[in-house]
N, CA, C and O atoms as a Tinker XYZ file with bonds, in Angstrom:
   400  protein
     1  N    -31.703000  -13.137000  -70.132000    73     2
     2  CA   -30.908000  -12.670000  -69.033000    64     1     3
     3  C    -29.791000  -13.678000  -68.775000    63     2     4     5
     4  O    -29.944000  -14.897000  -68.856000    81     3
     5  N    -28.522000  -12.986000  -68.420000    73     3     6
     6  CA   -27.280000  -14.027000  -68.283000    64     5     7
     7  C    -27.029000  -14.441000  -66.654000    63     6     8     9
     8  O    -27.151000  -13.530000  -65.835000    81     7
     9  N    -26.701000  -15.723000  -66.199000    73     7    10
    10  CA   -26.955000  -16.248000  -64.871000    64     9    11
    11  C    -25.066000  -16.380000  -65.000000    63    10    12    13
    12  O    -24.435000  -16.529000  -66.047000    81    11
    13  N    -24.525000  -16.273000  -63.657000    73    11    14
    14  CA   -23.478000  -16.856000  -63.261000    64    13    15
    15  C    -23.979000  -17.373000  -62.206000    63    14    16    17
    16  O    -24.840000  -17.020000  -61.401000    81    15
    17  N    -23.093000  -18.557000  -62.367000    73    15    18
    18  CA   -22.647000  -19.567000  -61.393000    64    17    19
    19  C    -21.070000  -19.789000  -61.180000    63    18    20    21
    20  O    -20.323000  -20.321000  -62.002000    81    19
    21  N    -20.689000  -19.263000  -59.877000    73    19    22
    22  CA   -19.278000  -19.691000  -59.059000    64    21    23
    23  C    -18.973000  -20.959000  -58.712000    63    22    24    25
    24  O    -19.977000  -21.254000  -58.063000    81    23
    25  N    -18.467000  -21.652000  -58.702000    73    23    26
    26  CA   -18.622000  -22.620000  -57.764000    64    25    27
    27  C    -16.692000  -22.607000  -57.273000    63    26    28    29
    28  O    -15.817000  -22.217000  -58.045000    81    27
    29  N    -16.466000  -23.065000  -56.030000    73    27    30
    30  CA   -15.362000  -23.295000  -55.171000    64    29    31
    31  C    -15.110000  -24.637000  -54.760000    63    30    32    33
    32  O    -16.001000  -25.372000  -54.335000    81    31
    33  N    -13.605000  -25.061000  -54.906000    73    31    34
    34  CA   -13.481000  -26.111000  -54.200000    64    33    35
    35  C    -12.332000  -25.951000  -53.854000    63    34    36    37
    36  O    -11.626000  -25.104000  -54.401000    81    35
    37  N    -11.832000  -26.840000  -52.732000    73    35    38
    38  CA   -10.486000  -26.712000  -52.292000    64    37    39
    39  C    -10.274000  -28.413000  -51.087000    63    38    40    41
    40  O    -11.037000  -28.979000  -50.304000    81    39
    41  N     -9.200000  -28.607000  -51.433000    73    39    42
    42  CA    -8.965000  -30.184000  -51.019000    64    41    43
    43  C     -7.659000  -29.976000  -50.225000    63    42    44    45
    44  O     -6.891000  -30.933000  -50.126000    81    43
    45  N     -7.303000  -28.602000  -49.558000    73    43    46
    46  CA    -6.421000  -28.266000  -49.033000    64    45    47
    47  C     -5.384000  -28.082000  -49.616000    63    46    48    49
    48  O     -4.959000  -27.028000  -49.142000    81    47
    49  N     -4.380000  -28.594000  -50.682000    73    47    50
    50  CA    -3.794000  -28.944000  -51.884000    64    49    51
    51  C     -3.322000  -28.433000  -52.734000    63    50    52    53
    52  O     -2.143000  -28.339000  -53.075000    81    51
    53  N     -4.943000  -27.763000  -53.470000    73    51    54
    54  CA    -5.506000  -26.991000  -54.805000    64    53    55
    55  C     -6.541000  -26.365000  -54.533000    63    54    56    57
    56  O     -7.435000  -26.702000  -53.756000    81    55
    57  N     -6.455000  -25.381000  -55.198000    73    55    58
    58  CA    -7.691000  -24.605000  -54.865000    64    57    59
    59  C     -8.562000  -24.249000  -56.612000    63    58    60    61
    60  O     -8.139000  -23.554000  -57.536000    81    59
    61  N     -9.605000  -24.886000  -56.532000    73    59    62
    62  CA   -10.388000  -24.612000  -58.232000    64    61    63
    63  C    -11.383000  -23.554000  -57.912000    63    62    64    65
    64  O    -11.836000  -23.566000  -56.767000    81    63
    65  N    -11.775000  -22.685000  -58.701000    73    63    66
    66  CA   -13.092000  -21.767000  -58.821000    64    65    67
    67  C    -13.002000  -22.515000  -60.341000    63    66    68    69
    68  O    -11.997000  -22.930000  -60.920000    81    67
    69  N    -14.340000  -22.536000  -60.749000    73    67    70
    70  CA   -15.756000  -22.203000  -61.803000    64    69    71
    71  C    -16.036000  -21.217000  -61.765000    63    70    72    73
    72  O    -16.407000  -20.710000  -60.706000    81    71
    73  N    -15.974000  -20.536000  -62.921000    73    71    74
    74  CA   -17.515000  -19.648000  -63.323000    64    73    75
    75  C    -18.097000  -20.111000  -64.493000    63    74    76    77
    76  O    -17.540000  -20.282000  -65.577000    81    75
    77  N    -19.347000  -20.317000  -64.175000    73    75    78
    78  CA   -20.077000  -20.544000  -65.347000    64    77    79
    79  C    -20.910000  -19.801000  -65.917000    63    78    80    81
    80  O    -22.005000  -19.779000  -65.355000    81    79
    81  N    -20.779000  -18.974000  -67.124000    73    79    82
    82  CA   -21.644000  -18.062000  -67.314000    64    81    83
    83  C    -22.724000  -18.355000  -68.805000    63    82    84    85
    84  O    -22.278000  -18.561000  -69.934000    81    83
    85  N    -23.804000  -18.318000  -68.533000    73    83    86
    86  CA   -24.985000  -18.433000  -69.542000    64    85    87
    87  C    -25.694000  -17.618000  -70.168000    63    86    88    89
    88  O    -26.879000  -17.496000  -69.858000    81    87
    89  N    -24.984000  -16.672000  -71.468000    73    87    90
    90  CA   -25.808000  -15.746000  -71.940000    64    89    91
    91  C    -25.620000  -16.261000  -73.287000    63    90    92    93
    92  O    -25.446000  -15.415000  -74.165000    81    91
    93  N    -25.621000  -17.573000  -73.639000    73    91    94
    94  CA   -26.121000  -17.802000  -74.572000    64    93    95
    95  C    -25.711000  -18.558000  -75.731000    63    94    96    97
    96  O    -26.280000  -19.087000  -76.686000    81    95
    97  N    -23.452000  -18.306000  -74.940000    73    95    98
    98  CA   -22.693000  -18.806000  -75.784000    64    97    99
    99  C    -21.942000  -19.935000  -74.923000    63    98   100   101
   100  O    -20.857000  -20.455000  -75.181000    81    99
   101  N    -22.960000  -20.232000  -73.620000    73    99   102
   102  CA   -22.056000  -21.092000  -72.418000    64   101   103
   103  C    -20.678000  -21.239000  -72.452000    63   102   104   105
   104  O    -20.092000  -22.279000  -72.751000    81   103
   105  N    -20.114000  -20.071000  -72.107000    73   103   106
   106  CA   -18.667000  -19.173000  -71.861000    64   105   107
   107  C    -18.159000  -20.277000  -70.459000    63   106   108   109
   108  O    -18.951000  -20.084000  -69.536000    81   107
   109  N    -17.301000  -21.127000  -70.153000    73   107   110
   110  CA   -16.957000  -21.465000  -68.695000    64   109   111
   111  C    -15.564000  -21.203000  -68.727000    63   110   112   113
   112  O    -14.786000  -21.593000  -69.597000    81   111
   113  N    -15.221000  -20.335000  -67.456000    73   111   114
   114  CA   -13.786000  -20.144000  -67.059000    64   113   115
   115  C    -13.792000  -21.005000  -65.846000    63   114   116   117
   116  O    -14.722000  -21.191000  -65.061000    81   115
   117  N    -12.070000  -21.710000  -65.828000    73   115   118
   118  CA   -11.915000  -22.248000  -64.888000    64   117   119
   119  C    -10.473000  -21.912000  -64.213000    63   118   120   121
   120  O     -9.656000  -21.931000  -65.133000    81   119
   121  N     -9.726000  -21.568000  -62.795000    73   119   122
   122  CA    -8.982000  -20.844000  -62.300000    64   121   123
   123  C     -8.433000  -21.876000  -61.749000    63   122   124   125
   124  O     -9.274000  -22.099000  -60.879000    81   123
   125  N     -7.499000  -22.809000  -61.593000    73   123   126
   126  CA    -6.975000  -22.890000  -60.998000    64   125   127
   127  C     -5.431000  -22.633000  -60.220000    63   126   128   129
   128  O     -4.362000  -22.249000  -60.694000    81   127
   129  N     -5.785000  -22.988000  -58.942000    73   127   130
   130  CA    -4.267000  -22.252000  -58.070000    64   129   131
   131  C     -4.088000  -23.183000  -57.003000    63   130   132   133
   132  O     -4.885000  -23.735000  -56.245000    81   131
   133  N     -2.317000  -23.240000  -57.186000    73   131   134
   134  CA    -1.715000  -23.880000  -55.695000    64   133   135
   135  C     -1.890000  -23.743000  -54.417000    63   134   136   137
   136  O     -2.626000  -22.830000  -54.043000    81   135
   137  N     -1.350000  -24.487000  -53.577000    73   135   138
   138  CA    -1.378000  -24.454000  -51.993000    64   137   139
   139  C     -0.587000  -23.444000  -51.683000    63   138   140   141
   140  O     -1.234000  -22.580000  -51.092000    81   139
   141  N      0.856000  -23.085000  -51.861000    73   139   142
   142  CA     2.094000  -22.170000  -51.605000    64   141   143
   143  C      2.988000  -23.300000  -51.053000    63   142   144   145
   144  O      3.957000  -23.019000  -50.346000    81   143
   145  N      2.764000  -24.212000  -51.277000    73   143   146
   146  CA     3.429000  -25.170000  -50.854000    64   145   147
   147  C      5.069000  -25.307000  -51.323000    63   146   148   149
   148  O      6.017000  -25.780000  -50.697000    81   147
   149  N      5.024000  -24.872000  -52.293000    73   147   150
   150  CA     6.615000  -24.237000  -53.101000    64   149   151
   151  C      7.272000  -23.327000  -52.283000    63   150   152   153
   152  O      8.461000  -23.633000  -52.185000    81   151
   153  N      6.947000  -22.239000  -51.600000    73   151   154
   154  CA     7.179000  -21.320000  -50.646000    64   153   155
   155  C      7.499000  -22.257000  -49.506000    63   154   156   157
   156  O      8.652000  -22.090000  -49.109000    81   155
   157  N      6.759000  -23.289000  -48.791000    73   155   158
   158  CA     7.082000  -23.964000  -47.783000    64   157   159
   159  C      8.538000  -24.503000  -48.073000    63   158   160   161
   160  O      9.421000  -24.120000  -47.306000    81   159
   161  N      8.793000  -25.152000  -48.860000    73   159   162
   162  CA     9.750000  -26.244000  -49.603000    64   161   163
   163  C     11.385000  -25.409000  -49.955000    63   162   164   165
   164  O     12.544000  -25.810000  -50.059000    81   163
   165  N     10.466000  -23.617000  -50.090000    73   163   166
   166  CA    11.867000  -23.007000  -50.257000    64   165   167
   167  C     12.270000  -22.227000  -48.655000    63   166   168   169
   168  O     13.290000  -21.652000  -48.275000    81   167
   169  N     11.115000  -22.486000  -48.057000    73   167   170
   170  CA    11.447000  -21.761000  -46.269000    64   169   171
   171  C     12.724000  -23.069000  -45.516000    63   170   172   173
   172  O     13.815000  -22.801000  -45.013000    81   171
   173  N     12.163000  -24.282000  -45.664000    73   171   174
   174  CA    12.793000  -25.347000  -45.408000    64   173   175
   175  C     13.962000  -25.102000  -45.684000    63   174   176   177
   176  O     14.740000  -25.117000  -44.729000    81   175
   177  N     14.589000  -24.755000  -47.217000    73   175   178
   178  CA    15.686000  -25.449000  -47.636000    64   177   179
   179  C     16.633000  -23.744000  -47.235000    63   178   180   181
   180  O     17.844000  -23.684000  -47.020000    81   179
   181  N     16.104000  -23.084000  -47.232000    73   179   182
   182  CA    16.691000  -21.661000  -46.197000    64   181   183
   183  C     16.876000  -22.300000  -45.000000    63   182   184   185
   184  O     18.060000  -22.558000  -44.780000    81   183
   185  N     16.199000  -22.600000  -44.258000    73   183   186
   186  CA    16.714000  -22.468000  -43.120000    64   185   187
   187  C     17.697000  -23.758000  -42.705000    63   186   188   189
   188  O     18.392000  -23.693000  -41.691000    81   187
   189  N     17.698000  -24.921000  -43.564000    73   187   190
   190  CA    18.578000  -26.015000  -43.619000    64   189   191
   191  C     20.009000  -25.266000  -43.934000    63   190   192   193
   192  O     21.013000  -25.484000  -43.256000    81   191
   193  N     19.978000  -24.380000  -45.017000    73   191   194
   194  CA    21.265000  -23.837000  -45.583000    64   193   195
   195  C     21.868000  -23.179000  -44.217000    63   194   196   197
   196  O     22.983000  -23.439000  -43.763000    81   195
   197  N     20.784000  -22.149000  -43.567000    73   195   198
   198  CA    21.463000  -21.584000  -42.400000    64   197   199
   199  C     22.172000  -22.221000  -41.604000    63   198   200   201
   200  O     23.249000  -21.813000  -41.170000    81   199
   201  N     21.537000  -23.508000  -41.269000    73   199   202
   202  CA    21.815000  -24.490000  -40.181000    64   201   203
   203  C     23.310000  -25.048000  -40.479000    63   202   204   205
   204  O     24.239000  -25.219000  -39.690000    81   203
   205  N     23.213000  -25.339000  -42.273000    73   203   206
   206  CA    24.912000  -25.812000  -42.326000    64   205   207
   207  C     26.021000  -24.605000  -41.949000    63   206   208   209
   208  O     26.906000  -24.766000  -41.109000    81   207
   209  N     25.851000  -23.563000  -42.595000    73   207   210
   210  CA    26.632000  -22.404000  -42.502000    64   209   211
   211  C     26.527000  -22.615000  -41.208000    63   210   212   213
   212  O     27.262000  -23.482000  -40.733000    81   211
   213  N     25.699000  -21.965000  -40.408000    73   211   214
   214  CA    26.064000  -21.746000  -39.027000    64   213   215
   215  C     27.424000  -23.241000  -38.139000    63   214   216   217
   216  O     28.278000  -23.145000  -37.257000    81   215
   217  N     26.975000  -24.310000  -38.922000    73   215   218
   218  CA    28.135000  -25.363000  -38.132000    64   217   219
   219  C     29.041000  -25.436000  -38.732000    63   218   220   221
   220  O     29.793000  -26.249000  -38.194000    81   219
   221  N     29.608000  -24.884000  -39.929000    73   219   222
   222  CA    30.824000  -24.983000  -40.392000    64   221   223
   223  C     31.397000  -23.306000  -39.688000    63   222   224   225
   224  O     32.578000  -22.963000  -39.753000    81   223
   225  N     30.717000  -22.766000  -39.291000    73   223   226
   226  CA    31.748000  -21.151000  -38.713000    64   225   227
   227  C     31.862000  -21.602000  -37.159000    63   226   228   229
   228  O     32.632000  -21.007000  -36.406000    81   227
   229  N     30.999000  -22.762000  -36.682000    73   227   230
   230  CA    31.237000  -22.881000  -35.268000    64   229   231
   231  C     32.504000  -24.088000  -35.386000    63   230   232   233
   232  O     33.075000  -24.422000  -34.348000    81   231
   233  N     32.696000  -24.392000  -36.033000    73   231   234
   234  CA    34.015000  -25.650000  -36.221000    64   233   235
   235  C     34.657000  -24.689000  -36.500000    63   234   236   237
   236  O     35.471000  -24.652000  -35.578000    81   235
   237  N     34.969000  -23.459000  -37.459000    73   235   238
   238  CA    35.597000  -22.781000  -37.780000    64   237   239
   239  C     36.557000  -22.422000  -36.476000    63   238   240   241
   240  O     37.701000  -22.739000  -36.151000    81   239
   241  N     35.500000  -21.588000  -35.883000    73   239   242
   242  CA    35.716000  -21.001000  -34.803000    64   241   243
   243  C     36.562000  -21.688000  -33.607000    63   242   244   245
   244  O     37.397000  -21.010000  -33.007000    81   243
   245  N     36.319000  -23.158000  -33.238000    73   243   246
   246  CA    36.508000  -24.291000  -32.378000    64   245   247
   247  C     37.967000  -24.120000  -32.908000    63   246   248   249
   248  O     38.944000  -23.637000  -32.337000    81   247
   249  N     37.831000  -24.691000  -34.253000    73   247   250
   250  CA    39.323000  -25.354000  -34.388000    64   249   251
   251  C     40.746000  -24.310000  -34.417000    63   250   252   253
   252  O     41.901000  -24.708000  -34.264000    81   251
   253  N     40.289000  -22.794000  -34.669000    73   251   254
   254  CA    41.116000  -21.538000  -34.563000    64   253   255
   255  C     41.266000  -21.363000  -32.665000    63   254   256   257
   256  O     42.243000  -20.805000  -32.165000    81   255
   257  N     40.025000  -21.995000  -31.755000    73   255   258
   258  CA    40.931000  -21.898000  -30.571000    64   257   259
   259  C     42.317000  -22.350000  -30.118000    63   258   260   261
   260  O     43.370000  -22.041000  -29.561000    81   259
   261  N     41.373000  -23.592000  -30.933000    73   259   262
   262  CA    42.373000  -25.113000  -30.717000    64   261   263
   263  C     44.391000  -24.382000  -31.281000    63   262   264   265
   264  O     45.514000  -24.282000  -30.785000    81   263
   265  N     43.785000  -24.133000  -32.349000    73   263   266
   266  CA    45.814000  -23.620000  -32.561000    64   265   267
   267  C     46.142000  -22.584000  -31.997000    63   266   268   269
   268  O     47.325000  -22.285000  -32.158000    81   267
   269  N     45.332000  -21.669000  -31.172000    73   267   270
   270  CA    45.658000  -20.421000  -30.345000    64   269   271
   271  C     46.340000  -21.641000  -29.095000    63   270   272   273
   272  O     47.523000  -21.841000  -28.816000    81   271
   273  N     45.268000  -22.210000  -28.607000    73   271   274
   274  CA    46.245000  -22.757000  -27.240000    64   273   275
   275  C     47.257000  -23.983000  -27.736000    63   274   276   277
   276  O     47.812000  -24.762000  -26.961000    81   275
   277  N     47.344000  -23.991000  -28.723000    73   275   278
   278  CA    48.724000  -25.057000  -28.967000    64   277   279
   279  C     49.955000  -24.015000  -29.379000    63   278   280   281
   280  O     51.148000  -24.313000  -29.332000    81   279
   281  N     49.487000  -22.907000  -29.734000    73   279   282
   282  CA    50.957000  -22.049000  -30.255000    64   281   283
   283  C     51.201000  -21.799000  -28.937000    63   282   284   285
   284  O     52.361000  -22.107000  -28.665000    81   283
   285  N     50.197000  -21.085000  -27.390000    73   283   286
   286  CA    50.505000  -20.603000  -26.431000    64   285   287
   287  C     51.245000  -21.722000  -25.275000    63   286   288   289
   288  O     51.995000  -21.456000  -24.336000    81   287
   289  N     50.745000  -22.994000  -25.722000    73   287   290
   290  CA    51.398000  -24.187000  -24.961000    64   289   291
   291  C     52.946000  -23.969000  -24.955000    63   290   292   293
   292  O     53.702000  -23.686000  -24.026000    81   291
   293  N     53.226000  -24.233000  -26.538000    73   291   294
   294  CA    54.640000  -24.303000  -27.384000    64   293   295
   295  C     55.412000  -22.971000  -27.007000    63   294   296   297
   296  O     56.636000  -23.100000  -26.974000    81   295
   297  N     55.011000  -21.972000  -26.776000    73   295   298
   298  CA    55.607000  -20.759000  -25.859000    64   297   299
   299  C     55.653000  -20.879000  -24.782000    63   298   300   301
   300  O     56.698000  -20.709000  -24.153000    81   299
   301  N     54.913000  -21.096000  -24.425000    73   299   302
   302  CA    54.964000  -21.478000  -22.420000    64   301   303
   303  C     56.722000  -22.640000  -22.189000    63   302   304   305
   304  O     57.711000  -22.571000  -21.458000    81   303
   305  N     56.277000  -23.502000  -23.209000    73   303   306
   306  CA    57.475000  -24.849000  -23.054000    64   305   307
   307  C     59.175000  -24.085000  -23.433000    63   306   308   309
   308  O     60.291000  -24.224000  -22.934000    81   307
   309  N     58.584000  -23.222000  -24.620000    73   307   310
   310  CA    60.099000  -22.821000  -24.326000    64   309   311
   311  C     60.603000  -21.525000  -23.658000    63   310   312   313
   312  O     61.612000  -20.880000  -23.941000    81   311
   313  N     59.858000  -21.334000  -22.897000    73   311   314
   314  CA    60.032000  -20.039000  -21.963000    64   313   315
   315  C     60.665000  -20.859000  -20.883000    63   314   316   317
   316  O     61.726000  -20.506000  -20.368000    81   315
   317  N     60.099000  -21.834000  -20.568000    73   315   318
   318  CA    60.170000  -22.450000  -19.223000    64   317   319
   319  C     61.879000  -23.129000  -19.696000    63   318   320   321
   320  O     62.865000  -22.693000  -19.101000    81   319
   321  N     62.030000  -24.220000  -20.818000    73   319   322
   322  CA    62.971000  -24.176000  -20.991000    64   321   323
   323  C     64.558000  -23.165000  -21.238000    63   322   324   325
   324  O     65.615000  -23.740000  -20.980000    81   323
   325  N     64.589000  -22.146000  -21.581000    73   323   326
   326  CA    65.006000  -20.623000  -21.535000    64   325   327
   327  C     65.156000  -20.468000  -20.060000    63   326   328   329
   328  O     66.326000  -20.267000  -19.735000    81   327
   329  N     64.392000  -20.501000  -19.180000    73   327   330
   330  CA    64.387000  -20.244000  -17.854000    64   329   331
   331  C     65.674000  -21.107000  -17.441000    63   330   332   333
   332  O     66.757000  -20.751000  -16.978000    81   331
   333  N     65.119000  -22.489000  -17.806000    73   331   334
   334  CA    66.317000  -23.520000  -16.932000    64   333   335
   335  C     67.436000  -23.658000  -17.857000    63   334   336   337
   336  O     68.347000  -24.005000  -17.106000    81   335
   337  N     67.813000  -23.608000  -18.790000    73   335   338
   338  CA    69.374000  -23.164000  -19.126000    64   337   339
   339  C     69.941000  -21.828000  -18.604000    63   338   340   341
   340  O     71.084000  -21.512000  -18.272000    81   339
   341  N     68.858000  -21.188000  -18.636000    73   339   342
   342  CA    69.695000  -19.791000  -17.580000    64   341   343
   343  C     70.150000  -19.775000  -16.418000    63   342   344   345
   344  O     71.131000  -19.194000  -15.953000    81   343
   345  N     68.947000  -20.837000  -15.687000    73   343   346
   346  CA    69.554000  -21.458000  -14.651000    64   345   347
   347  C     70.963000  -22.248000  -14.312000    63   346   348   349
   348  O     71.874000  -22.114000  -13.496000    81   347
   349  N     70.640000  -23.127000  -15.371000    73   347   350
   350  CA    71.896000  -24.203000  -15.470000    64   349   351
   351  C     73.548000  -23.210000  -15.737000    63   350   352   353
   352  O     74.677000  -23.607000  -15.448000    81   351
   353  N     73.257000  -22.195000  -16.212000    73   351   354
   354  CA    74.383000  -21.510000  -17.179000    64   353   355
   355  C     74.787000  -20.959000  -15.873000    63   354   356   357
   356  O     75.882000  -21.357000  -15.474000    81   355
   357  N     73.918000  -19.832000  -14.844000    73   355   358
   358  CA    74.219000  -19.490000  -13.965000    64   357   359
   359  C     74.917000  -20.331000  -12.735000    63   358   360   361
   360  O     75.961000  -19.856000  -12.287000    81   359
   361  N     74.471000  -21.401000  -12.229000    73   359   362
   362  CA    75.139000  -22.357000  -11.809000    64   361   363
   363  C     76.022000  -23.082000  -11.992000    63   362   364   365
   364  O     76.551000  -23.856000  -11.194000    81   363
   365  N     76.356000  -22.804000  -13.525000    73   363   366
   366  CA    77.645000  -23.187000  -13.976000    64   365   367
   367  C     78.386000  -22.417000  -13.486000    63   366   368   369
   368  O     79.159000  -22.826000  -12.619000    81   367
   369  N     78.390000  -21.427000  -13.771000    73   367   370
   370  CA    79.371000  -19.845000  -13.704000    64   369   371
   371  C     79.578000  -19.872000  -12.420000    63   370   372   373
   372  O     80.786000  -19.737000  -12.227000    81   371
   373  N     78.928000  -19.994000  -11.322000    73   371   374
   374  CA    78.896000  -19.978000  -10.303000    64   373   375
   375  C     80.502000  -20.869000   -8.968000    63   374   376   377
   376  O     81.267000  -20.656000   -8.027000    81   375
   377  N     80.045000  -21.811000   -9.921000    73   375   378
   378  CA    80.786000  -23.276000   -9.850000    64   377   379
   379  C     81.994000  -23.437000  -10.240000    63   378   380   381
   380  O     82.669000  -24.416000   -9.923000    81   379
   381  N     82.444000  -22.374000  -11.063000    73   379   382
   382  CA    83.314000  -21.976000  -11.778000    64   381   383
   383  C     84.323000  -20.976000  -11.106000    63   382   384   385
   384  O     85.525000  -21.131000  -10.889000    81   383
   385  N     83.830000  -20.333000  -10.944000    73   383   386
   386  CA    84.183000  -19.114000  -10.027000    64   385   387
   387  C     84.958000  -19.624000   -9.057000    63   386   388   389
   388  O     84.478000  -20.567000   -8.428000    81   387
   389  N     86.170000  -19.199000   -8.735000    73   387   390
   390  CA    86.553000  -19.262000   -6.957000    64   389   391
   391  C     86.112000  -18.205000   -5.759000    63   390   392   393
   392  O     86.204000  -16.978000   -5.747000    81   391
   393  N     85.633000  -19.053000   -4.823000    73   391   394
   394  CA    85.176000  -18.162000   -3.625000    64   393   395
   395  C     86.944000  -17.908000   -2.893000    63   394   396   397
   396  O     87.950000  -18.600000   -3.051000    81   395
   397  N     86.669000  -16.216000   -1.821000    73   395   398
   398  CA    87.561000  -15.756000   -2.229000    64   397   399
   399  C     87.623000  -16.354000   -0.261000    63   398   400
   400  O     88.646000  -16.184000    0.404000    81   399
């Protein structure tokens, strides 16, 4: 009659099974398998990748305010300037003019 024997171990790590089987030609298979620890190592380096992407679109983002309010500054300055030569021009003209 043929006997198996299983045996299990695991070191948190690795995981081994045995079988030992005895009918006559002492047949032994041995299985071993990883932790998934490779899976951990590739969850990590995902979510590191996310982390860069995500801070290069938020600088992205930052530094595209940044030249929105420097073009709107640089419009504001020469509006305001535009204003006061119109001024000045009008007060010229003005000055110019004889009152009657």
């Amino acid at each position: 009659m043929a006997t198996e024997r299983v045996t299990e171990t695991s070191d948190g790590l690795t995981r081994e099974r045995v079988i030992e089987r005895d009918a006559g030609g002492g047949t032994t298979y041995v299985e071993r398998g990883g932790s998934g620890m490779g899976g951990v190592i590739i969850g990590i380096a995902v979510l590191a990748l996310v982390a860069i992407v995500a801070f290069f679109l938020l600088q992205s983002s930052r530094n595209d305010a940044m030249r929105t309010d420097a073009v709107a500054g640089a419009a504001s300055s020469v509006a305001e300037s535009a204003s006061s030569a119109a001024d000045s021009v009008g007060d010229a003209a003005r000055s110019v003019t004889p009152n009657p």
